[in-house]
N, C-alpha and C positions, 0 to 999 in steps of 0.2 A: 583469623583475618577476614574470615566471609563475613563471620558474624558484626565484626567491626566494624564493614564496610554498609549494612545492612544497617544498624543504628543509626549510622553517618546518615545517609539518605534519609530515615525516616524523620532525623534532626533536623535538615535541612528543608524536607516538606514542611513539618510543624513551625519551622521558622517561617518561610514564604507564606504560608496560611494566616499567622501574623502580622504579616508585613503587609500584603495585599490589599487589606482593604483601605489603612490608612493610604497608599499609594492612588488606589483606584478615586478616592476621595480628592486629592490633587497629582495626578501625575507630573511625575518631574518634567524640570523644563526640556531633559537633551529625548523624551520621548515625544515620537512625531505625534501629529492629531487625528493621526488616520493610520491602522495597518488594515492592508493588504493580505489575503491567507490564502494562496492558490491549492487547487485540489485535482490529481491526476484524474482524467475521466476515467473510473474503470465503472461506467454504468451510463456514460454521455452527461453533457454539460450541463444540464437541467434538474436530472435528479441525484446525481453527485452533491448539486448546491443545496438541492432540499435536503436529501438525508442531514446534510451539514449542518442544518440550520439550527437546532437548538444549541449546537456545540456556539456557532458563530454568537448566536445570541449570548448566551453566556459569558464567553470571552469579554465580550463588551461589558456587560453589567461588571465582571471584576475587575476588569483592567481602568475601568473607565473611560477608554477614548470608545472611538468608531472603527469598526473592523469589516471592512468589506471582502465578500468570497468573490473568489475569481475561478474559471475552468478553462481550459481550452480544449482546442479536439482530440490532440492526443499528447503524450506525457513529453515528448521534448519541448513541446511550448510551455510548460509549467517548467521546467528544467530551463529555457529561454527566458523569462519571465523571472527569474530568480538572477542571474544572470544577468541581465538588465536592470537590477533595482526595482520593476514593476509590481513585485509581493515581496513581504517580510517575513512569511513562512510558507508552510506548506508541508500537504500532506503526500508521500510520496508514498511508492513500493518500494523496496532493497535493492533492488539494481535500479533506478531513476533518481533514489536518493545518494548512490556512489555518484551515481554518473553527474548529479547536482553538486556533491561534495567536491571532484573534482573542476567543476567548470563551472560554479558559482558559488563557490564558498558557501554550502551549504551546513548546518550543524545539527546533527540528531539530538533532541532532547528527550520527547518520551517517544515511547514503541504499545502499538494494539495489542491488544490481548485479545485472545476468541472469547466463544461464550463459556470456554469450560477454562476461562482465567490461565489459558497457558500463552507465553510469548512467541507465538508465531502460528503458523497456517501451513497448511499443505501440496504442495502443484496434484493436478488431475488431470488423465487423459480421460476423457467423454466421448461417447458413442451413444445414437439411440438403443433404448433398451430392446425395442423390435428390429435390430441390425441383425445380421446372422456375422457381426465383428465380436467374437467372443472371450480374445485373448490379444494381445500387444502385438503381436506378428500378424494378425489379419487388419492391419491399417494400414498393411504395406498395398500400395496402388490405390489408395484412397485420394478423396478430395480434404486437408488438412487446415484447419487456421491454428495461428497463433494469434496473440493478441495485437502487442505492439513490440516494436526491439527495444526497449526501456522498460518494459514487462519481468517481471523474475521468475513468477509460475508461468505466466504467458510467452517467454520467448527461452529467458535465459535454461532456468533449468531445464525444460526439457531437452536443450539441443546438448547439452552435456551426459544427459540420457541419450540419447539418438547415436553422438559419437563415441561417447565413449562405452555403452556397454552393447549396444546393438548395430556399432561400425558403420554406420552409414550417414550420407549425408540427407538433408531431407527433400531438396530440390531433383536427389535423384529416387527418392525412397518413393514419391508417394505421388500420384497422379497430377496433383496442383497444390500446390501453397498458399494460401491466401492468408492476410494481415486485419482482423476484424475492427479491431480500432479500440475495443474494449472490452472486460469480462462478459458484460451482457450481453454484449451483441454475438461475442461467440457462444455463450450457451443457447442463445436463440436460434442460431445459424440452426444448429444440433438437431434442438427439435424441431425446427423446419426446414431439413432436411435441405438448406441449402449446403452442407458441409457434411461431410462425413463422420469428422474427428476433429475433438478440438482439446486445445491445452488449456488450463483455466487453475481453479485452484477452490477448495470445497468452501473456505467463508464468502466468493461469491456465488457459488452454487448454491448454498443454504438461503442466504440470504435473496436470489427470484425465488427460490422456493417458498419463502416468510412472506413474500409480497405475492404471491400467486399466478406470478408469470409464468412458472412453469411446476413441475409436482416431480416428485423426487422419482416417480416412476417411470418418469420418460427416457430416465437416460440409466448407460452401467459404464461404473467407474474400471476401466481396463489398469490404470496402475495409479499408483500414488505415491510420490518422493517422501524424502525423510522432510521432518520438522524445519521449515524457514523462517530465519527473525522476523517477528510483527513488522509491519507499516508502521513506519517513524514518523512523526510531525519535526519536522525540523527549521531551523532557522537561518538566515543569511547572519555570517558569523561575525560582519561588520556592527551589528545591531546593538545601544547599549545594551551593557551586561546585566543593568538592573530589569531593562526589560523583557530580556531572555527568559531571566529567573523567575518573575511573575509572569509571565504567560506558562513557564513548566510547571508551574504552582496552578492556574487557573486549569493546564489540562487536568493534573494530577485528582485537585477538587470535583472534579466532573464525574469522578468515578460515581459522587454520591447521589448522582442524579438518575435515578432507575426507569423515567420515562423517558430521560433522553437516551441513554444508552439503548433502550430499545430502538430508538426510533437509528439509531445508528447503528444496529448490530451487530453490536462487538461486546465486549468482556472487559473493555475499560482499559484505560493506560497503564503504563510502568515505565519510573525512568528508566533512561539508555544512554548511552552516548556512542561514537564513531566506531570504535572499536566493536560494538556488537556487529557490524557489516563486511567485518573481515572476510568471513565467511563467502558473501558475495564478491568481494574483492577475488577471493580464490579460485570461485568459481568461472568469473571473467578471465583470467588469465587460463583456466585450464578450458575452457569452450576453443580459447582461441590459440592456443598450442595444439588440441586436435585435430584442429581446421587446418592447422600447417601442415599436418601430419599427410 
């Protein structure tokens, strides 16, 4: 069955790979003249768009229309924004892309890959590496951020760590809570010691490190969750079908581009669809039965 299902996909890339360019050549009438592609800031509004940029480029050159990037400040305006008809896709995390899927009909088509080609990434607790915080229990009375509540390494999963195997809640665990607004800025916090402790997750960690914000020795990683689904590019699921399928085609073609992906960081796409996010479905509803608890 696996193996079945595994031809299937690759049949159906090779067919969109075919199709696309005569498409790209005249796109059909019921697709609009312009998409929209919103991108959660986890790096702030400006270099979100750059890393983006040869992806967006691309997109254009296959698809043939005009494809403008969009950010905002934080991930429920890209979740609002979806919602609103204001973008046609978007890149989200696994919990902002549920949280999309149910309040804008959102559709996962492909999911990130890291750079060792595996589907997903990892949550991180951060500490500087000159802290005398040398284990998970010494955060307790600390100054803490997350990210954002639409975050998955950043909010979600660690608070299902928090309650569920270390019983506490965080408002009362740790001196202050603060909400950084994106990966960057909490690994920044870190090593400038505006923050104690922060939840993040290692493909943005790696990736200040690749760009030289910061050096992998500033900081020690106190724990690290099991494997979370990649970041899904997903679609508003009112969108022709034919244009769904050629933008999953133009992500999937991109893998072939070894300077863009660098400049993006990642290990390249793989399709997916809705059911890969069960998992964060799960995990939502058990954060918020402990919280009842």
């Amino acid at each position: 069955m696996f193996r079945r299902c595994i031809v299937g996909i690759v049949a159906a890339v090779m067919l969109v790979s075919m199709v696309i360019p005569a498409m790209a050549a005249s796109a059909p009438e019921n697709w609009p003249a312009k998409i929209r592609v919103g991108f959660i800031p986890t790096e702030g509004n400006a270099d979100i768009k750059k890393r983006f940029a040869p992806l967006t480029e691309h997109l254009r050159n296959i698809l043939g229309i005009e494809v403008e990037a969009f950010s905002a400040s934080d991930y429920a305006g890209i979740i609002t924004a979806m919602a609103h008809q204001h973008i046609d896709f978007a890149y989200f995390g696994p919990k902002s892309y549920v949280e999309a899927s149910e309040k804008a009909g959102a559709q996962a088509l492909v999911m990130e890959l890291n750079k060792e080609k595996q589907p997903g990434y990892t949550g991180i607790i951060i500490v500087r590496k000159d802290s005398d915080m040398m284990q998970l229990d010494d955060i307790k009375g600390r100054v803490f951020a997350f990210t954002d509540p639409n975050s998955t390494s950043g909010y979600l999963v660690p608070n299902v760590l928090f309650a569920r195997d270390l019983k506490m809640k965080p408002e009362d665990y740790f001196k202050q809570v603060k909400f950084s607004g994106s990966h960057g800025a909490s690994i920044l916090a870190v090593k400038n010691k505006a923050i104690e402790a922060a939840a993040t997750n290692n493909i943005d960690l790696d990736r200040m490190i690749e760009k030289g914000q910061v050096a992998a020795d500033d900081f020690r990683i106190l724990w690290r969750s099991e494997l979370i689904p990649g970041a899904p590019m997903a679609a508003r699921r009112d969108l022709p079908q034919s244009l769904k399928a050629a933008f999953t085609g133009a992500m999937l073609m991109f893998n072939a581009d070894k300077a863009g992906l660098e400049k993006l960081q990642n290990g390249g796409y793989q399709y997916t669809d809705d059911s890969t996010y069960d998992i964060i479905r799960y995990l939502k509803r058990l954060k918020n039965e402990l919280a009842a608890k």
